[in-house]
C-alpha positions in Angstrom: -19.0 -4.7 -2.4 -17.6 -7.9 -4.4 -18.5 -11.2 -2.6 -14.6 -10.8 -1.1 -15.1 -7.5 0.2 -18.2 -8.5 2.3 -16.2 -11.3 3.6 -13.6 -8.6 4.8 -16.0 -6.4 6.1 -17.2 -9.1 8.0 -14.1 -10.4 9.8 -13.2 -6.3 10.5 -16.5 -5.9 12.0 -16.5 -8.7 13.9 -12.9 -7.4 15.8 -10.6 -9.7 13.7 -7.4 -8.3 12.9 -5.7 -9.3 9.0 -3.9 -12.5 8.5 -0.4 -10.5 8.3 -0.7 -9.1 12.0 0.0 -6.3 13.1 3.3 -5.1 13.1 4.4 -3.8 9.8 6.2 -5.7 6.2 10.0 -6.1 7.0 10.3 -4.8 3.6 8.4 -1.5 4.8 10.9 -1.2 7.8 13.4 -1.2 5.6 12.7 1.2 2.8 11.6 3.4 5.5 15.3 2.9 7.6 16.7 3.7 4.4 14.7 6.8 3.2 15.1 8.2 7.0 18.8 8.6 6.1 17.8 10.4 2.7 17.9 14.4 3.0 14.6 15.8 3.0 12.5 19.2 3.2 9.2 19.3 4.5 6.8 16.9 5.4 6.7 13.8 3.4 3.3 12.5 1.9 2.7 8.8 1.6 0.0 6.6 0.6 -0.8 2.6 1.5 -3.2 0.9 -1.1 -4.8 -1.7 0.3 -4.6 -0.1 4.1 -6.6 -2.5 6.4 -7.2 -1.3 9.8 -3.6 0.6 9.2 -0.4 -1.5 10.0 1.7 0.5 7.2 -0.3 3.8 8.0 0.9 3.8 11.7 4.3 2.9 10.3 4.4 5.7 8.3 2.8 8.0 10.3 5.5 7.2 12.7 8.4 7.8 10.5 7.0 11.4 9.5 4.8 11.1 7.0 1.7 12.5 6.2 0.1 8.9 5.5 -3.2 8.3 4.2 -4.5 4.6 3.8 -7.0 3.8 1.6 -9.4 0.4 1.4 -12.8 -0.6 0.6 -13.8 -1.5 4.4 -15.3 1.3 6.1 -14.8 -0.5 9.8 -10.9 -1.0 8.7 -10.6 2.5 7.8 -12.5 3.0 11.1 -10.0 1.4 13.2 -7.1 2.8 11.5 -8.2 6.4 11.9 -9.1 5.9 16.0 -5.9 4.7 16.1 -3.7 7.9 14.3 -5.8 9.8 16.9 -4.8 7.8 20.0 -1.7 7.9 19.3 -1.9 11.5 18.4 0.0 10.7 14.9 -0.7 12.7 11.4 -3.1 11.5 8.5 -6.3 9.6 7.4 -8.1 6.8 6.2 -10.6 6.7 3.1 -12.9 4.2 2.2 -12.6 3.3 -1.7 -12.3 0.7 -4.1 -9.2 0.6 -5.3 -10.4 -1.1 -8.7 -11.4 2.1 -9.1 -10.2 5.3 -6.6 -7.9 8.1 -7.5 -6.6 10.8 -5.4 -8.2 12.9 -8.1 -11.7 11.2 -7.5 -11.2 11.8 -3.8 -10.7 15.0 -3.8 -14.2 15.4 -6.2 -15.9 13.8 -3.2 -15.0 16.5 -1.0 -12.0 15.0 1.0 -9.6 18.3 0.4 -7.3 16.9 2.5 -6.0 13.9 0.6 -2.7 14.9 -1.4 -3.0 14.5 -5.2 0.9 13.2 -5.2 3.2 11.4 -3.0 6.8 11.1 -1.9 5.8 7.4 -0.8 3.3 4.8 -2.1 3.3 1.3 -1.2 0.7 -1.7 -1.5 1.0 -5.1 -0.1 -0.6 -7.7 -1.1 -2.8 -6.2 -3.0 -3.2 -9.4 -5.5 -6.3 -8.4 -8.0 -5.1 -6.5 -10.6 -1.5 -4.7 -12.0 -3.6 -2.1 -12.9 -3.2 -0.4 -9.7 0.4 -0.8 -10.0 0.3 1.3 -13.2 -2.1 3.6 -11.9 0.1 4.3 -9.0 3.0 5.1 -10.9 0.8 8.4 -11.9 0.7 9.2 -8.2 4.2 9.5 -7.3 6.0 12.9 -6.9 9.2 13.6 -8.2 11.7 12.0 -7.0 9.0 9.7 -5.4 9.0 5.6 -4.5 6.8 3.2 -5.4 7.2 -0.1 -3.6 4.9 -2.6 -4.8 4.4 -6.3 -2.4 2.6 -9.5 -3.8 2.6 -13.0 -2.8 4.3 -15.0 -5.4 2.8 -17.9 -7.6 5.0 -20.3 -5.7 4.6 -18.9 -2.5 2.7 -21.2 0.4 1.1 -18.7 1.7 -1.1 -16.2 0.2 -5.0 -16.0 -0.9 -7.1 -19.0 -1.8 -7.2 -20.5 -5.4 -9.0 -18.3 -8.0 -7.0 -15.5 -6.5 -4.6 -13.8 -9.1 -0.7 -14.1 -8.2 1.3 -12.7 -10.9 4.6 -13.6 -11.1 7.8 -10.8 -11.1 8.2 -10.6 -14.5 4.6 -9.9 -15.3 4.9 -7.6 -12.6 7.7 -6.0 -13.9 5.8 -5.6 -18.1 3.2 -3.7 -16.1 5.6 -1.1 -15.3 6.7 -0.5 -19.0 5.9 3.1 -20.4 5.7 4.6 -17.0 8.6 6.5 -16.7 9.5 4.6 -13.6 13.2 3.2 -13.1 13.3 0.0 -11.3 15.3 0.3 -8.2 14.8 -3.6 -7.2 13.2 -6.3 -8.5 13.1 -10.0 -6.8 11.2 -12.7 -5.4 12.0 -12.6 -1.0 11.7 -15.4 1.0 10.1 -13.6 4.2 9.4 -16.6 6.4 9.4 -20.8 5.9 6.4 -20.6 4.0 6.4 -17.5 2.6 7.6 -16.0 -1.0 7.0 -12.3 -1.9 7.4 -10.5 -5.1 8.9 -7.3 -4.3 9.2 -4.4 -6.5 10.8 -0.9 -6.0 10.6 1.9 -8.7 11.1 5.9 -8.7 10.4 8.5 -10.3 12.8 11.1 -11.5 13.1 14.0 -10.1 
């Protein structure tokens, strides 16, 4: 772990919960309002990049999917798998860096039961690098949605200085050559002091 990560680890371990509470992104809610009313067949898959202790996962899990969260903090992904089993609700945590994890590299590390494409993925706030954001992209299923949440460079809230916040339309040239079509594209004012860049793409079926 990166100097960050311990940090995180720490605050987990020590019981603290993330800055953005509990309850999940409005933007979330609504993608998954409006997917709900989207004809489906079978179980959806979904993943959250950047999990936590599992505000999205439980969201998702909640809505249907089979959810997997992923993040580099063993005592988040802790937390966030107690809690799909109290509450008796489908999928899993993993613990991975997401500078570098892949469902494919999961699955080489003997966890069969993460899904090597998905009908959902979403991050939020995941700041350090569009890289993930293009990696992503590769994840999606047919017909799948990407929906992609960063604070933005004029937002009040957010990380610390030093802390990458790229802007939409660097957001956006990340994207390029990845087959995606952008369903939405904007800057959302969420609260007084907060700005998000929020970004929806799918893939065609």
């Amino acid at each position: 772990m990166d100097e960050m990560q311990q940090m995180w680890e720490r605050r987990y371990a020590a019981g603290e919960q993330s800055p953005d509470g509990v309850a999940p992104h409005p933007e979330v809610v609504a993608l998954l309002e409006r997917l709900e009313r989207e004809p489906r067949a079978g179980t959806r898959t979904a993943l959250d990049l950047g999990s936590g202790p599992g505000r999205h996962v439980l969201a998702l899990a909640r809505a249907g999917y089979d959810a997997t969260g992923v993040d580099f903090s063993p005592t988040a992904v802790r937390v966030l798998e107690d809690a799909l089993r109290r509450h008796g609700l489908p999928g899993r945590g993993v613990v991975g860096d997401l500078r570098t994890w892949s469902p494919q590299e999961a699955r080489q590390q003997g966890r069969a039961d993460v899904p090597q494409e998905f009908d959902l993925v979403l991050a939020a706030y995941f700041q350090h690098s569009l890289e993930l954001l293009r990696n992503a992209s590769g994840w999606l299923a047919p017909g799948g949605t990407l929906l992609w949440l960063t604070h933005a460079p004029d937002s009040v809230d957010g990380p610390p200085a030093g802390v990458p916040r790229p802007g939409l339309e660097e957001t956006l040239r990340a994207l390029e050559g990845t087959g995606l079509a952008v369903r939405r594209a904007e800057e959302v004012r969420t609260s007084g002091t907060a700005l998000d860049v929020v970004l929806e793409a799918v893939r065609a079926r």
